[in-house]
Structures are given as structure tokens and as C-alpha cells.
mmCIF file of the N, C-alpha and C atoms, coordinates in Angstrom:
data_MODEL
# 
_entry.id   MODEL 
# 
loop_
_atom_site.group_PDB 
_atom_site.id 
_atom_site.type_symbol 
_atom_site.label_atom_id 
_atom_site.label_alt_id 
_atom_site.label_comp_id 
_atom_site.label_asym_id 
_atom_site.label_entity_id 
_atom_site.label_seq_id 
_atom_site.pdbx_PDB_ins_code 
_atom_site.Cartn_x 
_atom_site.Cartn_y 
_atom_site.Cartn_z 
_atom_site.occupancy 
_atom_site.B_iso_or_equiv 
_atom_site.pdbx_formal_charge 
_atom_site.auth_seq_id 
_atom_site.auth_comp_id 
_atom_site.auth_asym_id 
_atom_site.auth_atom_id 
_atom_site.pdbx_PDB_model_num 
ATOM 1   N N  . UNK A 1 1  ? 53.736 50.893 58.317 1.00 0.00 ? 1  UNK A N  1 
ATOM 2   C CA . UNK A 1 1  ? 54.239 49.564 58.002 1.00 0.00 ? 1  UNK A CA 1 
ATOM 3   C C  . UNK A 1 1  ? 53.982 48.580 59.133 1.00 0.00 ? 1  UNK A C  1 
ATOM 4   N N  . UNK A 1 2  ? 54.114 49.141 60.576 1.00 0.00 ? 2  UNK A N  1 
ATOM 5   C CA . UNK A 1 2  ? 53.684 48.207 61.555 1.00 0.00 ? 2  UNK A CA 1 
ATOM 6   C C  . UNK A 1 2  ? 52.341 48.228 61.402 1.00 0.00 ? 2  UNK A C  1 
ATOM 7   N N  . UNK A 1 3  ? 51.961 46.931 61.986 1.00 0.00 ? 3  UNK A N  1 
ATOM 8   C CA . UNK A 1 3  ? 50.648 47.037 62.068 1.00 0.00 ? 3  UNK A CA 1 
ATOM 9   C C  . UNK A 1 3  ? 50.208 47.691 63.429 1.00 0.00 ? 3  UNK A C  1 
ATOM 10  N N  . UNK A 1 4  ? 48.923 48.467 63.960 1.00 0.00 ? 4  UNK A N  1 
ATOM 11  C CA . UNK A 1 4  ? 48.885 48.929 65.100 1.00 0.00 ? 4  UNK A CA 1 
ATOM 12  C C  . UNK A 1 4  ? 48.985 48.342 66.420 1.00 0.00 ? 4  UNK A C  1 
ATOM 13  N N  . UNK A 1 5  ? 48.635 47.130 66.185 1.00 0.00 ? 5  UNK A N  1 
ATOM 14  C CA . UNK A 1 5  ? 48.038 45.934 67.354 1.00 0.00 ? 5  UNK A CA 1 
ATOM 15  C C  . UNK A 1 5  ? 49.491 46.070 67.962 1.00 0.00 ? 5  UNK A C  1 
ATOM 16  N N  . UNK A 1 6  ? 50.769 46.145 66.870 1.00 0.00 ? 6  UNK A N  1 
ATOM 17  C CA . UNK A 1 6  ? 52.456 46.135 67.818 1.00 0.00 ? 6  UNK A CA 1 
ATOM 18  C C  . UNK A 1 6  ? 53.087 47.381 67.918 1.00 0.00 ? 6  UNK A C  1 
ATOM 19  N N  . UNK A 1 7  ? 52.221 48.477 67.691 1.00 0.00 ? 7  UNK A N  1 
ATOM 20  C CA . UNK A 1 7  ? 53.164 49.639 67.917 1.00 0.00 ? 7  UNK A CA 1 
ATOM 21  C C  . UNK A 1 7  ? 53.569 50.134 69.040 1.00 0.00 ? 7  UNK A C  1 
ATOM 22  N N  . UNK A 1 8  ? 53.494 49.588 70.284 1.00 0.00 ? 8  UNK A N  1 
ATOM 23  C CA . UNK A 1 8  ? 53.844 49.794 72.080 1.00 0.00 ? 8  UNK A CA 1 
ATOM 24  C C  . UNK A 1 8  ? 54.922 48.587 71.837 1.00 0.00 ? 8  UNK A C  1 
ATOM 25  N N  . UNK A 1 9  ? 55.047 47.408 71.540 1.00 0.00 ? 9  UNK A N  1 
ATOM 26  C CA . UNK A 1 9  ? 56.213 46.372 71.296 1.00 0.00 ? 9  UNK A CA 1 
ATOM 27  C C  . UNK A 1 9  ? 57.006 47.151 70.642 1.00 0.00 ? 9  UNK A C  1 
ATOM 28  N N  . UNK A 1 10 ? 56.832 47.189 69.179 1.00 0.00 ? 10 UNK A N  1 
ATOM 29  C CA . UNK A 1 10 ? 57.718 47.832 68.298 1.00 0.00 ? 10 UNK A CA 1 
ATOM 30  C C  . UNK A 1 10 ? 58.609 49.284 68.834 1.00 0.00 ? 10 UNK A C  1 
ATOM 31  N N  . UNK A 1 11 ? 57.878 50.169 69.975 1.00 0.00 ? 11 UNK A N  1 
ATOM 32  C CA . UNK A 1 11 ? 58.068 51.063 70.065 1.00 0.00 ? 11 UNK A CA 1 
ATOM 33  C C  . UNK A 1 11 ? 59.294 50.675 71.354 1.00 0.00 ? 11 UNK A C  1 
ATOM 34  N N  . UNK A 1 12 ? 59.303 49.350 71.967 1.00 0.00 ? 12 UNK A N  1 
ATOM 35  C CA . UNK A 1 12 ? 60.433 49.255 72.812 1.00 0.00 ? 12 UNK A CA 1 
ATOM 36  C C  . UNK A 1 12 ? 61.667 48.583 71.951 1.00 0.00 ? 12 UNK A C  1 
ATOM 37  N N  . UNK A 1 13 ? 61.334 47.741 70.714 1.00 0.00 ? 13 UNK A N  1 
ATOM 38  C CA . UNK A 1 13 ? 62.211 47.144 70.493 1.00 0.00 ? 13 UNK A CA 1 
ATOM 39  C C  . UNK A 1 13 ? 63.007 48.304 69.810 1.00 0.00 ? 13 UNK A C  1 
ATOM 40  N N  . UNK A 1 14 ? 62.504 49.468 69.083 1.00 0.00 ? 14 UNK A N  1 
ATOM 41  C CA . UNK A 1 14 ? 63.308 50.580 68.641 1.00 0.00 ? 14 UNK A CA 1 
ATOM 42  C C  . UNK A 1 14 ? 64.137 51.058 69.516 1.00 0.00 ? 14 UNK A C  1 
ATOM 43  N N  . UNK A 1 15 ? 63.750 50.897 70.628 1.00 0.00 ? 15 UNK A N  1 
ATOM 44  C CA . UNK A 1 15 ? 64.460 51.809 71.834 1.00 0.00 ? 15 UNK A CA 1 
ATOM 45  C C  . UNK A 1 15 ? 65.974 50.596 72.422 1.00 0.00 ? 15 UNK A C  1 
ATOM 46  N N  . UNK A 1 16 ? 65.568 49.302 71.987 1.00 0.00 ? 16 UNK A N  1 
ATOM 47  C CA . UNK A 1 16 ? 66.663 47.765 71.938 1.00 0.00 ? 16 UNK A CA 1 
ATOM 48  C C  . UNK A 1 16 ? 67.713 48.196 71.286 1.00 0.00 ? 16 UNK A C  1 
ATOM 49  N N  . UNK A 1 17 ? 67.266 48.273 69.604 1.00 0.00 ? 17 UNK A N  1 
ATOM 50  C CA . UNK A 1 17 ? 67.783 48.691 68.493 1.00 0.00 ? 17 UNK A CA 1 
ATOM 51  C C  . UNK A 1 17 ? 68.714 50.429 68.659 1.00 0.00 ? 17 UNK A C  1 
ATOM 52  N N  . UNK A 1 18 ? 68.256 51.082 69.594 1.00 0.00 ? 18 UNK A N  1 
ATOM 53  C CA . UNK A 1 18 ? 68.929 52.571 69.454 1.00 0.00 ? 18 UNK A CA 1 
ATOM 54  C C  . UNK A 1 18 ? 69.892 52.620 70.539 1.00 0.00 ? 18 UNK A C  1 
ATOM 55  N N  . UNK A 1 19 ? 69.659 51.742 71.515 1.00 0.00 ? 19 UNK A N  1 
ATOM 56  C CA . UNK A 1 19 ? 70.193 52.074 72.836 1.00 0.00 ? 19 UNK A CA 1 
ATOM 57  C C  . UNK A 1 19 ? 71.092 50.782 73.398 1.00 0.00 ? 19 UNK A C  1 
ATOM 58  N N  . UNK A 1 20 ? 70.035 49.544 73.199 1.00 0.00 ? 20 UNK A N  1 
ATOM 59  C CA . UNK A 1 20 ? 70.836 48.239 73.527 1.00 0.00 ? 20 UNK A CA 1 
ATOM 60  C C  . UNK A 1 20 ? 71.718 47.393 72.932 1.00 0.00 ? 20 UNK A C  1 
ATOM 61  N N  . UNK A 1 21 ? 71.540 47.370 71.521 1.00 0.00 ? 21 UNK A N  1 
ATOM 62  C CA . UNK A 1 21 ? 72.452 47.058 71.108 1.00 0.00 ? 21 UNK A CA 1 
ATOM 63  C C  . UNK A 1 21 ? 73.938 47.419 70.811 1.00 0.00 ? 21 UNK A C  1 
ATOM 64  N N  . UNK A 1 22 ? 73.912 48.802 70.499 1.00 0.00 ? 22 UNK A N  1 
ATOM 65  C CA . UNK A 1 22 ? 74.698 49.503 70.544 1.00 0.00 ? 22 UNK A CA 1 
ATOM 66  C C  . UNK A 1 22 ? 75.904 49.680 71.907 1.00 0.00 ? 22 UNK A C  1 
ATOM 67  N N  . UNK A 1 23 ? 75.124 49.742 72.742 1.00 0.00 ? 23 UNK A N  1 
ATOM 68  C CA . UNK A 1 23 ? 75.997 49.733 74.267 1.00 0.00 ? 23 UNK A CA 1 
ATOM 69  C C  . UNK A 1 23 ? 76.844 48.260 74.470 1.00 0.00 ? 23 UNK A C  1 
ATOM 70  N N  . UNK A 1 24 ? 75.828 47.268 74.199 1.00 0.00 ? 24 UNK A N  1 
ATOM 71  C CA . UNK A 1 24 ? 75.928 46.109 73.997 1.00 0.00 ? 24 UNK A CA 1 
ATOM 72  C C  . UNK A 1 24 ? 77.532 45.424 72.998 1.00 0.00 ? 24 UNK A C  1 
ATOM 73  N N  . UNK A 1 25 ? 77.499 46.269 71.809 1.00 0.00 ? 25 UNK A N  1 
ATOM 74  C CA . UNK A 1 25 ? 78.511 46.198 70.962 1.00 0.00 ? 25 UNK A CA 1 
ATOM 75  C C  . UNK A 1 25 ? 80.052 47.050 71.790 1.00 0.00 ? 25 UNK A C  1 
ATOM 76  N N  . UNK A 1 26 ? 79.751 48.440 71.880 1.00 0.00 ? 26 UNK A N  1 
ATOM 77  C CA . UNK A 1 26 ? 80.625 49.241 72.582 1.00 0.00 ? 26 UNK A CA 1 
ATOM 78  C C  . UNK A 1 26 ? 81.678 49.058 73.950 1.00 0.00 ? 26 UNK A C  1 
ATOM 79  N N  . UNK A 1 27 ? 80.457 48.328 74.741 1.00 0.00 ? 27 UNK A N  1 
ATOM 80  C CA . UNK A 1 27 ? 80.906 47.547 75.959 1.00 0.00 ? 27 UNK A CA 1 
ATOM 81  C C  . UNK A 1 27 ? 81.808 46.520 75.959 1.00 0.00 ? 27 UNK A C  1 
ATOM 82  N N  . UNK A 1 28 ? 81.107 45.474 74.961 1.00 0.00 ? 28 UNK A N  1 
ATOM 83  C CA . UNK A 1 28 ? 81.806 44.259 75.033 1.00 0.00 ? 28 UNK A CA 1 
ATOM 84  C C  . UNK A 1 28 ? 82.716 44.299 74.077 1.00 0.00 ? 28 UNK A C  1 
ATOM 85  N N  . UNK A 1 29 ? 82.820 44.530 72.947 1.00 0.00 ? 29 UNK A N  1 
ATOM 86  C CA . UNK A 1 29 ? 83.952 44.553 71.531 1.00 0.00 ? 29 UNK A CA 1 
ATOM 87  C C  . UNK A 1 29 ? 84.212 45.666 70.973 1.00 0.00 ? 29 UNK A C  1 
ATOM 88  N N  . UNK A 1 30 ? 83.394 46.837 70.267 1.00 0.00 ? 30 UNK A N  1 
ATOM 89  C CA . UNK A 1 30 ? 84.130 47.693 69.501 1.00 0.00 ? 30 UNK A CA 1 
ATOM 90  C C  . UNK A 1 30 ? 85.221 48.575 70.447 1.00 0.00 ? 30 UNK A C  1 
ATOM 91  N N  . UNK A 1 31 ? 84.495 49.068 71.508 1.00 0.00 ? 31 UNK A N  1 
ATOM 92  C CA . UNK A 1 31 ? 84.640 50.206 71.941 1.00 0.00 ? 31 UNK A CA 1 
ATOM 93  C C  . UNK A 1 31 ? 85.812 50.230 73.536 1.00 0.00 ? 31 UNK A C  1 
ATOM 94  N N  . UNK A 1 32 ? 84.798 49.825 73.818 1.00 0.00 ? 32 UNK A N  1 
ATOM 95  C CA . UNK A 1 32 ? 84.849 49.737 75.486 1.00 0.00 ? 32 UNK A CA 1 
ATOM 96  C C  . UNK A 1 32 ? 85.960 48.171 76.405 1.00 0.00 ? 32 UNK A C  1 
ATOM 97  N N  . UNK A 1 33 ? 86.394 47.418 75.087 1.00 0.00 ? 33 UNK A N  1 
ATOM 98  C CA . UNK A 1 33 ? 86.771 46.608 75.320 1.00 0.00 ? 33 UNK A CA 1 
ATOM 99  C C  . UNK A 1 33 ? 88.435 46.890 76.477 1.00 0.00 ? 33 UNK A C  1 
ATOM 100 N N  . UNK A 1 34 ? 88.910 48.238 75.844 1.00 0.00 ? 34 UNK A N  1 
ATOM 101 C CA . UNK A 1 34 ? 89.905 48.686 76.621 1.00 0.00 ? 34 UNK A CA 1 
ATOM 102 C C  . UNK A 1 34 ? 91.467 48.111 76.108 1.00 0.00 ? 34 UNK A C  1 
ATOM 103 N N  . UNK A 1 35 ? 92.271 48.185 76.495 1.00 0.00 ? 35 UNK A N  1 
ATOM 104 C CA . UNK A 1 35 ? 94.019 47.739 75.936 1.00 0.00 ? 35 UNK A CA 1 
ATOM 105 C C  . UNK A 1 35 ? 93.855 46.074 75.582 1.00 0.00 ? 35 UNK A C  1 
ATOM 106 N N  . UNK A 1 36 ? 93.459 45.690 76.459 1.00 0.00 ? 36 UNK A N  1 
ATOM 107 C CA . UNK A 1 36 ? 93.139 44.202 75.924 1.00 0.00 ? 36 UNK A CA 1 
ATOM 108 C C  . UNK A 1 36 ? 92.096 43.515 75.402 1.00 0.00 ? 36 UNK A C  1 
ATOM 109 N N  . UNK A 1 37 ? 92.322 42.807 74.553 1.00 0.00 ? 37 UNK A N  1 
ATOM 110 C CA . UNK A 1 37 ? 91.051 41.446 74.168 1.00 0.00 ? 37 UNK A CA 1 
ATOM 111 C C  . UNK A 1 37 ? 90.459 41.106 74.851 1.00 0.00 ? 37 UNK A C  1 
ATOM 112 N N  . UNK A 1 38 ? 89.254 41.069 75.115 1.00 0.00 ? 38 UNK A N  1 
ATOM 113 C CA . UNK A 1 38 ? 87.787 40.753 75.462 1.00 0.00 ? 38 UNK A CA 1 
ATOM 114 C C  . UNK A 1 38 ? 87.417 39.570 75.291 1.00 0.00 ? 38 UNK A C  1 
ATOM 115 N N  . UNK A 1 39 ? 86.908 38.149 75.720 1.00 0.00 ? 39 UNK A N  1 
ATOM 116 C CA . UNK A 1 39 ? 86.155 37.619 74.795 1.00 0.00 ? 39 UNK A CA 1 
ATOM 117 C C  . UNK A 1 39 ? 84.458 37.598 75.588 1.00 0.00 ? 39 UNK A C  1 
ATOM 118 N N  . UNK A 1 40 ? 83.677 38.386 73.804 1.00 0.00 ? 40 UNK A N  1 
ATOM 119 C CA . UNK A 1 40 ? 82.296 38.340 74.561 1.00 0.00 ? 40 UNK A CA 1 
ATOM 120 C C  . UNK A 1 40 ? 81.780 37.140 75.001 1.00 0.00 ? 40 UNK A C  1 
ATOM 121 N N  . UNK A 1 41 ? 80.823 36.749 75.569 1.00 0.00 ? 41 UNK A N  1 
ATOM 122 C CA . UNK A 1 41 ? 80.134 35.570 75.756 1.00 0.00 ? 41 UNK A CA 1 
ATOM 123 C C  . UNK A 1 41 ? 79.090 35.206 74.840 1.00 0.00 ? 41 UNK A C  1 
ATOM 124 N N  . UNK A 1 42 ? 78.920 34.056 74.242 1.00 0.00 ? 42 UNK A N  1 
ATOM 125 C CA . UNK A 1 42 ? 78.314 33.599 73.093 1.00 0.00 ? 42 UNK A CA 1 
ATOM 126 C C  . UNK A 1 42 ? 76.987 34.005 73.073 1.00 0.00 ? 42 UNK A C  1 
ATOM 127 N N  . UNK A 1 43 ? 76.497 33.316 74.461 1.00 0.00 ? 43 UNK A N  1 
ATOM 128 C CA . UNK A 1 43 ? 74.601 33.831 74.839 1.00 0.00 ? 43 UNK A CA 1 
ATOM 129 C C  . UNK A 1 43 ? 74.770 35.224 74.783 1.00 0.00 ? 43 UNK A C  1 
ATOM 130 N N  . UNK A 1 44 ? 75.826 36.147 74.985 1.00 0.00 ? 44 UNK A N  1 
ATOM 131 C CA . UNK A 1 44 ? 75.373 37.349 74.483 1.00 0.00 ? 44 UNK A CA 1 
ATOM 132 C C  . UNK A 1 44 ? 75.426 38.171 73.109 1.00 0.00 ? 44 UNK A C  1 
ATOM 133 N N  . UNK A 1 45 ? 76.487 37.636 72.746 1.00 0.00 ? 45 UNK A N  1 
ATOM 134 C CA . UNK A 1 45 ? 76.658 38.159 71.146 1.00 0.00 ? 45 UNK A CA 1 
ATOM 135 C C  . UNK A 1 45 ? 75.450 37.784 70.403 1.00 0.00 ? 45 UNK A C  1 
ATOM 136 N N  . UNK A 1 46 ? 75.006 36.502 70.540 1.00 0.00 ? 46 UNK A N  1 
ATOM 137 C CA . UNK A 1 46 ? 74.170 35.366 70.324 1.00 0.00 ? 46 UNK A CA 1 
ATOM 138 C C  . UNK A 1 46 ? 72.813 36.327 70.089 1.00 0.00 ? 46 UNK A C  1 
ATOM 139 N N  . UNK A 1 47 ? 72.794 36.948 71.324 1.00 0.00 ? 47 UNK A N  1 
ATOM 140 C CA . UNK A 1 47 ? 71.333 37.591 71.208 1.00 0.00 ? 47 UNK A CA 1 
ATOM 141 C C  . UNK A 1 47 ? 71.349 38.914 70.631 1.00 0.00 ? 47 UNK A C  1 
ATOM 142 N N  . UNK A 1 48 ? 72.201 39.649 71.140 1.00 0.00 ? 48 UNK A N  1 
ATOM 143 C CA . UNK A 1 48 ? 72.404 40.522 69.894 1.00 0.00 ? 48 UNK A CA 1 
ATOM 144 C C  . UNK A 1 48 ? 72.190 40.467 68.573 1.00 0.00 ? 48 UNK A C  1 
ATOM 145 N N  . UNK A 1 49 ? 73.412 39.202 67.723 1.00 0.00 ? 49 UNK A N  1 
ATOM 146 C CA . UNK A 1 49 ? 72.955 39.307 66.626 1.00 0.00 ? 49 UNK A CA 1 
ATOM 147 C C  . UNK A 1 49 ? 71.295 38.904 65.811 1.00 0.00 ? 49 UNK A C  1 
ATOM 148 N N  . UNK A 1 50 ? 71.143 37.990 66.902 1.00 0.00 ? 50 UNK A N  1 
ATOM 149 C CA . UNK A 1 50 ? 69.418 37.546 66.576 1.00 0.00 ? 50 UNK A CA 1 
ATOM 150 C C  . UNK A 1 50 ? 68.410 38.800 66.547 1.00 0.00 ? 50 UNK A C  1 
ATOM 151 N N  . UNK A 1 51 ? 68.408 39.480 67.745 1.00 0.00 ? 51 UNK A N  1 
ATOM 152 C CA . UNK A 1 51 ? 67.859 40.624 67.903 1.00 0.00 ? 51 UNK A CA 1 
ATOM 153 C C  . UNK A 1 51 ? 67.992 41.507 66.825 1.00 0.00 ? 51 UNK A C  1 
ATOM 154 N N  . UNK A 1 52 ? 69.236 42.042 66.356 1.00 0.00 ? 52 UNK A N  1 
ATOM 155 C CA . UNK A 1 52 ? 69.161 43.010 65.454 1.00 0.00 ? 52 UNK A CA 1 
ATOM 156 C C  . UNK A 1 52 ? 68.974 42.081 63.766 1.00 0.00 ? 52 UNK A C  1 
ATOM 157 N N  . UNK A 1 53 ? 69.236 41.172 63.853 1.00 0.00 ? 53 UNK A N  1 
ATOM 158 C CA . UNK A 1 53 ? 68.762 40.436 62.427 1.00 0.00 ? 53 UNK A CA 1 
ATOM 159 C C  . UNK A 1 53 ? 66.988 40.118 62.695 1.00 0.00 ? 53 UNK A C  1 
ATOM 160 N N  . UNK A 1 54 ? 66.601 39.915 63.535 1.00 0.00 ? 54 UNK A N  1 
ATOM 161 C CA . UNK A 1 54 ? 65.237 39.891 63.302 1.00 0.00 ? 54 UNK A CA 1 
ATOM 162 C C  . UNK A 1 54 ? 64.473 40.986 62.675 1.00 0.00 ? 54 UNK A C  1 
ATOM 163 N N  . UNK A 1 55 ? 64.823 42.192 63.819 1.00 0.00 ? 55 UNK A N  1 
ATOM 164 C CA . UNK A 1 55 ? 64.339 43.516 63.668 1.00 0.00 ? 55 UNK A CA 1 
ATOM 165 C C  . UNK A 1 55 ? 64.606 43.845 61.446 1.00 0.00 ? 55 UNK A C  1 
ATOM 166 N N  . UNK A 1 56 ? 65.897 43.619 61.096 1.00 0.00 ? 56 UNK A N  1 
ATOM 167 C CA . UNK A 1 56 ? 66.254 44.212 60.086 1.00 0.00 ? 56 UNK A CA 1 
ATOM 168 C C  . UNK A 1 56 ? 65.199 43.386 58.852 1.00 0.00 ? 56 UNK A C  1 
ATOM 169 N N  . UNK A 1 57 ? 64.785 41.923 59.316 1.00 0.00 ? 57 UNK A N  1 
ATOM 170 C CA . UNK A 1 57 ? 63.906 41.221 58.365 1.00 0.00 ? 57 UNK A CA 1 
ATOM 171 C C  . UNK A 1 57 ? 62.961 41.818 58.561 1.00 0.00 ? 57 UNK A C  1 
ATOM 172 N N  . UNK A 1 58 ? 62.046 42.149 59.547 1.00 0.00 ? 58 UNK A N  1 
ATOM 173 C CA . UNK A 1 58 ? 61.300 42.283 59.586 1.00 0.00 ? 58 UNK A CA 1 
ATOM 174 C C  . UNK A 1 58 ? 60.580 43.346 58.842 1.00 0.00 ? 58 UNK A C  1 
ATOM 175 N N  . UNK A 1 59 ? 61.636 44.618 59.214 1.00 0.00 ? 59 UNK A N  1 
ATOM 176 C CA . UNK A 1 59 ? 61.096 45.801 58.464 1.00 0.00 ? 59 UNK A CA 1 
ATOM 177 C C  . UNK A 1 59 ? 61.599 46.007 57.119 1.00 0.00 ? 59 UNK A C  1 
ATOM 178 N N  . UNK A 1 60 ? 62.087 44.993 56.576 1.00 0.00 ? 60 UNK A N  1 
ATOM 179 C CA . UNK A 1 60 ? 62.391 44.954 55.045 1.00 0.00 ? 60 UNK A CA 1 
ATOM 180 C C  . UNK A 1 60 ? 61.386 44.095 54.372 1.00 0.00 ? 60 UNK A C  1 
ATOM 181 N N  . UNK A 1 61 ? 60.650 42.867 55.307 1.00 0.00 ? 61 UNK A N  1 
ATOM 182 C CA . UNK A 1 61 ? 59.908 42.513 54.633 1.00 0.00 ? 61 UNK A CA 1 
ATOM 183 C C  . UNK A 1 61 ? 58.528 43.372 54.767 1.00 0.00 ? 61 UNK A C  1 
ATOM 184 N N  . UNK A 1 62 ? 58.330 44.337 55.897 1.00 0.00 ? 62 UNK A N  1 
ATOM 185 C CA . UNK A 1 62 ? 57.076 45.251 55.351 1.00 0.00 ? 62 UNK A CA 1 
ATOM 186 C C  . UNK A 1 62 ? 57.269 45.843 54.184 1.00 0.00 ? 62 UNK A C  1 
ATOM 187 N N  . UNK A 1 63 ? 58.747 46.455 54.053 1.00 0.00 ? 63 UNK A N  1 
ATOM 188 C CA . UNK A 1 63 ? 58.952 47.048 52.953 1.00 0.00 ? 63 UNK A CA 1 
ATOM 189 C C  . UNK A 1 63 ? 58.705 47.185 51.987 1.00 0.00 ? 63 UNK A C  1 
ATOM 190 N N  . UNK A 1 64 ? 58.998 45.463 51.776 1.00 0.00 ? 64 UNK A N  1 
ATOM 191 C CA . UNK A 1 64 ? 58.456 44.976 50.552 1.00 0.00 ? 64 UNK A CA 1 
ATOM 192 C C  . UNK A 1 64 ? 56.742 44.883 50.030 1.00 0.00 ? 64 UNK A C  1 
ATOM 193 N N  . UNK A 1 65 ? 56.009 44.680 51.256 1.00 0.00 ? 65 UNK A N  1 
ATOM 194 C CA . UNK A 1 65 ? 54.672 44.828 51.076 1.00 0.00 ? 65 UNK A CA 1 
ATOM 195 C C  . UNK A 1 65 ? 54.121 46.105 50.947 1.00 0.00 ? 65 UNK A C  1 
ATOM 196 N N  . UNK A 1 66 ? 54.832 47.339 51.142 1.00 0.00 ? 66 UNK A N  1 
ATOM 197 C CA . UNK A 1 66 ? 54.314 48.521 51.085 1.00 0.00 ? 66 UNK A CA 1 
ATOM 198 C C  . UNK A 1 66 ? 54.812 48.928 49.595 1.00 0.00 ? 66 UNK A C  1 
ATOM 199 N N  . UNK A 1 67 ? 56.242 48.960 49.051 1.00 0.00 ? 67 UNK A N  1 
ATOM 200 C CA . UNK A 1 67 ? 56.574 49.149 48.101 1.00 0.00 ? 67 UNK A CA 1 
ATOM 201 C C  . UNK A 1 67 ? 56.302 48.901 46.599 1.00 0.00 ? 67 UNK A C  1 
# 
């Protein structure tokens, strides 16, 4: 579905998607936030959610071209 020319990109942003975001979430809000309220910082939630909403268009719209 990727094309080859991005599979060394693609192959870090998976590693964004498995590792960074996740820590990212855990750290700042689900998890790790601890006895008290947190508040994350916007530029970071910010990029998070961009990051993982890009990634999720993206490979739904190959999807669609392969399917």
C-alpha cells in the first residue's frame, strides 16, 4: 500500500505511532498523570492528535485504492 519511494519514512512514523504516541498519551493524561489533574499543553496534544489523524487518513485512503 505504501509506495516504496516512503517505506524508510513510513517505517519511522510506525515506530511514532507504536511508541510515541502512546507514551505521549500515558505520560501526559491517561496514565501517568498521577493523583492529580494534569493540564497537557496544547502544542502538544496538538501534535499528537495531528500526527495520529494523519497517519489513520492516510492508510485508509490507500485502502481504499487497493480494495
Amino acid at each position: 500500500m505504501v509506495p516504496e519511494y516512503l517505506q524508510n519514512q513510513f517505517s519511522s512514523v510506525r515506530t511514532l505511532l507504536e511508541s510515541g504516541i502512546p507514551t505521549v498519551r500515558n505520560k501526559e493524561g491517561g496514565h501517568g498523570q498521577g493523583a492529580e489533574v494534569t493540564s497537557v499543553p496544547e502544542h502538544l496534544a496538538s501534535y499528537t492528535l495531528h500526527l495520529t489523524a494523519t497517519n489513520l487518513l492516510f492508510l485508509a485512503k490507500c485502502e481504499e485504492k487497493y480494495s
